[in-house]
C-alpha positions as CSV (number, residue, x, y, z in Angstrom):
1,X,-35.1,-9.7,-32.0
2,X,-38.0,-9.4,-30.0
3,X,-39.4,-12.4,-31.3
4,X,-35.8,-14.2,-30.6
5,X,-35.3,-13.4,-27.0
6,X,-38.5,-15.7,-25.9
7,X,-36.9,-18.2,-28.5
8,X,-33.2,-18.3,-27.4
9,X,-33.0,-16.8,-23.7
10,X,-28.8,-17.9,-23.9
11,X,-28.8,-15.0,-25.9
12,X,-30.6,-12.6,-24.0
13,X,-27.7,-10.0,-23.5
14,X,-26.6,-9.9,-27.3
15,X,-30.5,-9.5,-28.1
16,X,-31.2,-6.2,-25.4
17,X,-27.9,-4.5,-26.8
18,X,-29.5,-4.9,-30.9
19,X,-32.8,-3.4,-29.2
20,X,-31.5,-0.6,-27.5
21,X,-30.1,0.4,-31.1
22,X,-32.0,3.3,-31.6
23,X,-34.1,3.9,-34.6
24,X,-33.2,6.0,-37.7
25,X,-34.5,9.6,-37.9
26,X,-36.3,9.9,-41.2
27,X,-38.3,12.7,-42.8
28,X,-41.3,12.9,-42.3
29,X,-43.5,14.3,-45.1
30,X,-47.1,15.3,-45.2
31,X,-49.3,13.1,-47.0
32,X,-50.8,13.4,-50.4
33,X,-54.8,13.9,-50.9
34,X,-57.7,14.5,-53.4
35,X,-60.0,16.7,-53.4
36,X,-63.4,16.1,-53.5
37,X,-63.8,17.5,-57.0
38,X,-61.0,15.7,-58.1
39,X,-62.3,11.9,-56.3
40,X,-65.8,12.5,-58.2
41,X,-63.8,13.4,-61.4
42,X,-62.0,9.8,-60.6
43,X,-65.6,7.8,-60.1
44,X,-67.6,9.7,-62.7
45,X,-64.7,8.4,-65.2
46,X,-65.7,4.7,-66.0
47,X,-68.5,3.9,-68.4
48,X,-71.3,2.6,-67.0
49,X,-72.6,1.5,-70.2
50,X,-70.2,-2.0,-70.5
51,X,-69.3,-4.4,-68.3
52,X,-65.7,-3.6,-67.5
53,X,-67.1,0.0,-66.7
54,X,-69.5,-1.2,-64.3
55,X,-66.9,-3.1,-62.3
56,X,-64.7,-0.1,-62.1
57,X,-67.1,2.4,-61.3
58,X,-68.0,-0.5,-58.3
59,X,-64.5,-0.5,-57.5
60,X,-63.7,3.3,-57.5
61,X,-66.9,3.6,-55.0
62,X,-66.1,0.7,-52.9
63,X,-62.5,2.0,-52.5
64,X,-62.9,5.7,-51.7
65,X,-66.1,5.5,-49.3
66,X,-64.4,2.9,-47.4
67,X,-61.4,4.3,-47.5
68,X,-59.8,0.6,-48.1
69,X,-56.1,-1.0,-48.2
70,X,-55.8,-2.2,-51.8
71,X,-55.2,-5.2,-50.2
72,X,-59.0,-5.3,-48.3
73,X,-60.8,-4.2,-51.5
74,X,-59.6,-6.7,-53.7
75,X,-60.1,-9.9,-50.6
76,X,-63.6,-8.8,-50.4
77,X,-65.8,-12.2,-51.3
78,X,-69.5,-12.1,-51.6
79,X,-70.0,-13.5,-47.8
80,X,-69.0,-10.1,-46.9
81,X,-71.6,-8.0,-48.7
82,X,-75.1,-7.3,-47.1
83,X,-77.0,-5.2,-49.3
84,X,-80.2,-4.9,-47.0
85,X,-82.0,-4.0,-45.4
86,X,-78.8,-1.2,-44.7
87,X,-75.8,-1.7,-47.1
88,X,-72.7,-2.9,-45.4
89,X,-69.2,-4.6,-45.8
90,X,-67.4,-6.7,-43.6
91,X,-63.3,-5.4,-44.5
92,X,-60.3,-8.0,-43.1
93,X,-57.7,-6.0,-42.2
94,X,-54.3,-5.7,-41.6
95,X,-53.6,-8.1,-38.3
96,X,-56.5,-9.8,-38.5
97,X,-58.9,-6.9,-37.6
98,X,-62.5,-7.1,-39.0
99,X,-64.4,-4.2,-39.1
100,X,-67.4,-3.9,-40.3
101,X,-68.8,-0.6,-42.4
102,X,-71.8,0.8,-43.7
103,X,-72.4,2.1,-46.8
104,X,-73.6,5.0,-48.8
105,X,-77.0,4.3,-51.1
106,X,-74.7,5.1,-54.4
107,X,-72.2,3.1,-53.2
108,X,-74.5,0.6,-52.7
109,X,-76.9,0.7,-56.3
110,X,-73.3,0.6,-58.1
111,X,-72.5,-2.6,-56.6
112,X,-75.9,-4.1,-57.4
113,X,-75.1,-2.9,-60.4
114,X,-72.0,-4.8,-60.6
115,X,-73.3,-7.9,-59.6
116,X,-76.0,-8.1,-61.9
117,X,-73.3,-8.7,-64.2
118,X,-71.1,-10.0,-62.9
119,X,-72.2,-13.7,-63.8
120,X,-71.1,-17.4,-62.7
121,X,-67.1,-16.3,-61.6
122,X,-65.6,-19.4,-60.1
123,X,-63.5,-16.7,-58.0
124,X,-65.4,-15.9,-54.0
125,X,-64.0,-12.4,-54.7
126,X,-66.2,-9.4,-55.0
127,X,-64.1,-8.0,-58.3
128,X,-62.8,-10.2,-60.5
129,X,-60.7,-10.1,-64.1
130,X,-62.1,-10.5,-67.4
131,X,-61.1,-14.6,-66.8
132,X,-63.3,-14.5,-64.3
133,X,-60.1,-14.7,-61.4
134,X,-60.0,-12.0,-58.0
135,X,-59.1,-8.8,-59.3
136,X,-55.1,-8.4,-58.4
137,X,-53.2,-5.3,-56.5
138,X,-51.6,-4.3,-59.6
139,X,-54.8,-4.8,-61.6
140,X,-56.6,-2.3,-59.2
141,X,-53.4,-0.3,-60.1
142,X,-53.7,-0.1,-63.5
143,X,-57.5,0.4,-63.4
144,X,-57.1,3.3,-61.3
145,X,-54.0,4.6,-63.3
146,X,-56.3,4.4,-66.8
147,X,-59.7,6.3,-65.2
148,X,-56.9,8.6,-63.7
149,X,-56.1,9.8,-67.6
150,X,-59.5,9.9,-68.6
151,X,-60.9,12.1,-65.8
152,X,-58.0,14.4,-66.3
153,X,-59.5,15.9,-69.4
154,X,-62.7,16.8,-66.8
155,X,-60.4,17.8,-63.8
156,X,-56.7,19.1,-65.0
157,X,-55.4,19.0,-62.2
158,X,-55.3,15.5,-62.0
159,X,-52.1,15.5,-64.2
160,X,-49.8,17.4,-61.6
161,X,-50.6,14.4,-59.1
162,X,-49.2,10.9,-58.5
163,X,-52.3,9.0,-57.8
164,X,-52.0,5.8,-56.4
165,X,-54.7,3.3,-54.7
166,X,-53.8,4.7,-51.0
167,X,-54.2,8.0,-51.9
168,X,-57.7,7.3,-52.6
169,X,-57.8,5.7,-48.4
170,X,-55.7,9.2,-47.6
171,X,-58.6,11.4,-49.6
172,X,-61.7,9.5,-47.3
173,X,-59.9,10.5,-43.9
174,X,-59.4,13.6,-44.6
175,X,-62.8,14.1,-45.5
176,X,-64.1,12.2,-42.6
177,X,-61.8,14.2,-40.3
178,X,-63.3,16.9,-42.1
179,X,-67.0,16.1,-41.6
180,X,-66.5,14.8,-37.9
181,X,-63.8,16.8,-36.5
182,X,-62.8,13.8,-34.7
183,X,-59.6,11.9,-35.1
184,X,-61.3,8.4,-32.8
185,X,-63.6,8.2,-35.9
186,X,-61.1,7.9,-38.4
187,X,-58.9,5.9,-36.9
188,X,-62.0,4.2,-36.2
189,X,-63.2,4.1,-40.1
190,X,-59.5,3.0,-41.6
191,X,-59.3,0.2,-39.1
192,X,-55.7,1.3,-37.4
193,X,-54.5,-0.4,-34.8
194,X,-53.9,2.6,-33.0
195,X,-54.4,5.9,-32.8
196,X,-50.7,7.1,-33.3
197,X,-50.7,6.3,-37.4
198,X,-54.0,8.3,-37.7
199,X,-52.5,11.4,-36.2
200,X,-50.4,12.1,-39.6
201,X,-54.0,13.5,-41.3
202,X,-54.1,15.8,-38.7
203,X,-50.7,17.2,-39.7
204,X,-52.1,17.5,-43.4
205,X,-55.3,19.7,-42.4
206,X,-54.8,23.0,-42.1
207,X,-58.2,23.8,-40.7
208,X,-57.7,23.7,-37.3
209,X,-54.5,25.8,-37.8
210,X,-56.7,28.0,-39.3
211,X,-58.9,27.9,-36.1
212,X,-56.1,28.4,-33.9
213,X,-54.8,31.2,-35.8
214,X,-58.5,32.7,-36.0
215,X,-58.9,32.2,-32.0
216,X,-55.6,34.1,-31.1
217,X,-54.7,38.2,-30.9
218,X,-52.3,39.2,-32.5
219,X,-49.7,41.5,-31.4
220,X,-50.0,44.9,-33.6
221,X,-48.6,46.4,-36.0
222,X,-46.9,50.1,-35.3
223,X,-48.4,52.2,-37.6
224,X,-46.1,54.9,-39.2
225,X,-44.9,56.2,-42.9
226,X,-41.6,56.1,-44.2
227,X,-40.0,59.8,-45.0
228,X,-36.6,60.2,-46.7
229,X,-34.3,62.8,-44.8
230,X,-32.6,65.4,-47.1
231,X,-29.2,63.8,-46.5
232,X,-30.2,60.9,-47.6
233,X,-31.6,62.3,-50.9
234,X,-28.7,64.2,-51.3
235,X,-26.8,61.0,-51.2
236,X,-28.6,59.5,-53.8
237,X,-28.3,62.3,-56.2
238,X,-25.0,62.5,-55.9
239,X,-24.1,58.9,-56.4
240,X,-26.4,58.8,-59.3
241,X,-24.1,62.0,-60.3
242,X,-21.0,60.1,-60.3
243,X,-22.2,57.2,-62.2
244,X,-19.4,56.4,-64.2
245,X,-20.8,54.1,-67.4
246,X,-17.7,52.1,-68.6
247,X,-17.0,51.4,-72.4
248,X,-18.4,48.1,-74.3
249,X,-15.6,45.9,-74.8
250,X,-16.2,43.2,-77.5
């Protein structure tokens, strides 16, 4: 409708009365995260050993560190890579929004890695399928899904979890909230378009409820011991007195 009131001004008063519909009240629910235990059971799972594994473990890195859209890790193309002399990536986001990010020396050596391997694809993506095409949304899925299982046997509790690609981008702002303490810098790292959407990790870490709980008095607690009054232990004896068990009836 917003779009339709600079397209059809005749219909101008129709359009204001659908806007001024106000929006649905919907739960809102905290979000779900790994921890760091459980991420490094997640990338220690493929096996660097074959090819396939290599790519994964690329992946996994890539994905977490950056704390990508499924979408942005799988549009990454080989323009976007700069290895050296400092290792970054150049992410398209959501809108149109480039931003570009550095990253970590592992991160790094495992894509080198991956590219030493990764041959002649006829594919400008980054990660591609065994036929040599980009890597899809629900392949990433069903990669993830698969080193999920194994890692499980290393971390357990991995099993009670529902671990999708975006909890992966969910696990990297927490733990860069967590490192800088500043929500600017996430927002900044995920690529949001504004700082409202990044507020919701702030809801899921409890550590500055902690602080605030740490940084106020509380009021005290009246000291004093219960002591039962003869009346009311008289009571009880003679209710326990006149206790009347009734008979089993089968």
């Amino acid at each position: 409708m917003r779009y339709v009131q600079y397209r059809v001004p005749a219909a101008l008063e129709q359009i204001q009365c659908i806007l001024a519909i106000p929006t649905k009240k919907s739960e809102t629910r905290l979000i779900h995260y790994l921890t760091l235990d459980e991420v490094q059971a997640i990338l220690d799972a493929p096996d660097p050993s074959t090819r396939e594994g290599l790519r994964d473990r690329a992946m996994l890195h890539v994905c977490f560190a950056a704390g990508l859209r499924v979408s942005e890790l799988v549009e990454i193309q080989l323009t976007d890579l700069v290895l050296s002399p400092k290792a970054t990536v150049l992410v398209h986001g959501k809108g149109r929004r480039e931003r570009a990010l550095p990253l970590w020396k592992d991160v790094a050596r495992a894509l080198r890695a991956w590219l030493a391997v990764r041959g002649e694809a006829l594919a400008p993506e980054v990660f591609v399928n065994a036929r040599g095409e980009a890597m899809t949304r629900a392949g990433f899925a069903y990669i993830l899904g698969k080193h999920v299982q194994t890692a499980s046997t290393r971390c357990p509790s991995l099993l009670d979890k529902r671990i999708s690609p975006h909890v992966l981008r969910h696990s990297c702002a927490m733990m860069v909230l967590a490192a800088t303490k500043d929500i600017r810098k996430v927002s900044l790292w995920l690529g949001h378009a504004g700082i409202q959407t990044t507020e919701m990790y702030i809801h899921a870490d409890p550590t500055e409820r902690f602080e605030i709980l740490d940084a106020l008095t509380p009021p005290t607690l009246r000291a004093g011991r219960f002591k039962a009054e003869d009346k009311l232990l008289a009571s009880l004896k003679s209710s326990s007195l006149c206790r009347v068990e009734l008979p089993n009836h089968h």
